[in-house]
Every structure is written in C-alpha cells, then in structure tokens.
N, C-alpha and C positions, 0 to 999 in steps of 0.2 A: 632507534635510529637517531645517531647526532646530527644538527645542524650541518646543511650543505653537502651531507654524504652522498647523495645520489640526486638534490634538485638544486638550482641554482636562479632563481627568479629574472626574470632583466626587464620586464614592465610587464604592467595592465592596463586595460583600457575597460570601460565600462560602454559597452555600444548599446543597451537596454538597461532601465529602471524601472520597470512597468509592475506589471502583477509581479513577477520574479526580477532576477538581477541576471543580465546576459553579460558577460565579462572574457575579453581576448587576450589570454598569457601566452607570453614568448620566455621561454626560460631554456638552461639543459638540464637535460639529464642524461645522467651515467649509465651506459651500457656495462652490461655485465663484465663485458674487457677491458673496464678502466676509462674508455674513451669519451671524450663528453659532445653529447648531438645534442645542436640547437632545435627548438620545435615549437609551432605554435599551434595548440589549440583554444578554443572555447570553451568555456563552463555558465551553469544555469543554475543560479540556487534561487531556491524559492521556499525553502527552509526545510526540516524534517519533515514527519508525519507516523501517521496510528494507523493499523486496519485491527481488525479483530473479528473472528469466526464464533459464531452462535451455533451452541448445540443444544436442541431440545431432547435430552434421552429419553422421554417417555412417550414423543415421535419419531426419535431420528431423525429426526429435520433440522437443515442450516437456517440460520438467515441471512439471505441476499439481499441485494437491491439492483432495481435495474434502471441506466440512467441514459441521456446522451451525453456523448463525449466529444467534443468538435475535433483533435487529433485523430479520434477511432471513424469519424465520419471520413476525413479529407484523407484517407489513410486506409479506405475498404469498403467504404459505402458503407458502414455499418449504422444504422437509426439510434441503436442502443450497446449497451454493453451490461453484462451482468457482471457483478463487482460483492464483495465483501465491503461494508461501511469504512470508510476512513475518512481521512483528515489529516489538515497542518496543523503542528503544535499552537505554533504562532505564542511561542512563550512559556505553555502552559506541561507541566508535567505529563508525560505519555500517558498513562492510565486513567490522572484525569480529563485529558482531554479527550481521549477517548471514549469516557462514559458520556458525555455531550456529545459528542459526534453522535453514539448509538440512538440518546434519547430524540436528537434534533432529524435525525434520516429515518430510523429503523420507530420511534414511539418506543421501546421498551430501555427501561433502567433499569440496570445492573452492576452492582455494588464491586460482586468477586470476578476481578480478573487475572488471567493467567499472564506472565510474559512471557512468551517462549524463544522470541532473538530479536533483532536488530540489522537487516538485511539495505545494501544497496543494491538498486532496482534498476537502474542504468548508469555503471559507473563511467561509461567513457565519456559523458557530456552535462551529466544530471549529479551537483552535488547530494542530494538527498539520502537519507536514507529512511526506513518505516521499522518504527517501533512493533513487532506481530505481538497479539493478543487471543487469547481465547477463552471462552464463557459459556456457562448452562440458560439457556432461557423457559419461562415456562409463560400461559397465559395470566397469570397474576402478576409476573415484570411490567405489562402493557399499560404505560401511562399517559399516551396519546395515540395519534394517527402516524405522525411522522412525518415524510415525504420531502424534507429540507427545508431551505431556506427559500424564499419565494426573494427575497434580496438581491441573494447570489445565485440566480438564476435554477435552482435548482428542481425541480419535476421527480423524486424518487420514487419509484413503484418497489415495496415490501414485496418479496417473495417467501414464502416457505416452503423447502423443499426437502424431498427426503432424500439421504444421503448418497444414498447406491445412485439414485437420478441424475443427483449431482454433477457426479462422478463419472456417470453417462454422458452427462450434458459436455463434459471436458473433452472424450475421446468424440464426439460429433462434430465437436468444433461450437458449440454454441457457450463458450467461458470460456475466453481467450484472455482473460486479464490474470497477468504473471502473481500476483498477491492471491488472488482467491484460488490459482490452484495449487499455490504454496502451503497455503492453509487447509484447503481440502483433503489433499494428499495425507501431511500431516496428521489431520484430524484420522482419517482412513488407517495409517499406521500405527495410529496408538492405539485403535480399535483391535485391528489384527493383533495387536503384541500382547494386550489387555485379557481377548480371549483364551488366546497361546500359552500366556507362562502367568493368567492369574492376578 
C-alpha cells in the first residue's frame, strides 16, 4: 500500500498516558468508491505481547493459569478468568520474553518454543497484537512455584489440566478468554491431524 492511498491523517490527540497510550484520530479514509469520509476514532496501545500453550504429552495436560481481571470483573461479574500465560514484550524479543513470563507466572522453564502466528485480538480499538507460542512441559521444567509478580499486582493460580477438559471447560463457558481458546483449539487440531495422516 502507498502512501495516502486509502488514509489520510488530520490530527491526534493523546487524552491518556497512563499504563497504555489512549489517543483520538481524525483522519479519511477511502471507501471502496473512491470517495473519502472523514472519521474519528480512538486507539489504545499498550504495546504488543506473548501467550503460549503448554502440552504435557505423557499427561495430556495444558497449563493454565487462573487470575483476576478488573475488565472481566466490571464486565460479568466474573472473580477470575482462566487464561494461557502471557505478557507485554516491553522491548524484549517474543520468545524471550515469553520464556520469563512462563517461568515468572507458571514456575517452569522451557527453552523450545514453537511460533505458530501473530494475531490481533481487538482490532477496532486495541493496537496490539500477541505473539502465539507452544511448548512440551514435563515435571523436571519446574524451577519454582510461580504465581507472578506480587509488584504488579498479580495472585496466579497454576492449573493443569487434561486436554479433552479443557476443551470441556470451553463449551461450558468456564474459558472465555479469546487467546487460550485459540490455542486450545489449535492444539486439539494438530492432535486430530497428527493421528489421521501420521
């Protein structure tokens, strides 16, 4: 795409600088008929981010984590949310930073990660997007407790669970978080394809 073919900028303003960056653009953009509409929304960056799915195959077991979320509280009453570990880059290469996330939330290190894509997770307001990851774990990874950072507010309860559960837990409604059942899924598919054709 060249320069100015479909956006046209005319200001910003920054109305937040806080944890993230809340910023209000006015700019156009081109509709498919040539014509150009003025429009103003809002954008949130608060910079990328890592999740990454843990597979134990000599359990079938994930590992989760279950944490509070103040959005998922003010937003369904929900106490907790079960989540896949992640994290903001804040700088730091996706894979490494995601072996620190794992060790700092989940206690286990793990060297071999997979990428598997690069997904945005709410593109109409949320600039971000999440590095996906996946990994084997076994009980000799485990090189502490875990549970986060007690800094940054964090309380994380370790889960492991077996996969079929999981996967349970999705259609129940009790894993409502769009990353972990991207990853589940995922995971569940290359199982099926794995036993299928070998």
């Amino acid at each position: 795409m060249t320069e100015n073919t479909v956006f046209r900028p005319i200001s910003t303003e920054v109305l937040s600088d806080n944890w993230g960056i809340l910023t209000r653009h006015e700019y156009e953009l081109r509709r498919r008929n040539g014509a150009w509409q003025r429009m103003t929304r809002e954008t949130y960056d608060r910079g990328n981010g890592a999740t990454c799915l843990l597979h134990n195959p000599d359990t079938d077991c994930v590992l989760l984590t279950r944490q509070f979320r103040l959005p998922v509280f003010l937003n369904g009453g929900l106490d907790s949310l079960v989540e896949t570990p992640a994290g903001l880059l804040d700088g730091a290469g996706a894979a490494e930073r995601m072996r620190c996330e794992l060790v700092e939330e989940t206690g286990y290190e793990i060297e071999a990660l997979t990428h598997l894509f690069d997904v945005y997770m709410s593109p109409g307001s949320v600039t971000e997007y999440l590095a996906f990851f996946a990994g084997s774990y076994g009980v000799k990874d485990q090189t502490s407790e875990g549970g986060g950072s007690y800094e940054e507010g964090e309380d994380i309860e370790v889960m492991h669970v077996p996969l079929p559960e999981a996967m349970a837990m999705i259609a129940r409604g009790e894993i409502r978080d769009a990353k972990t059942i991207i990853l589940l899924q995922h995971l569940t598919i290359s199982k099926m394809k794995k036993a299928t054709w070998g």
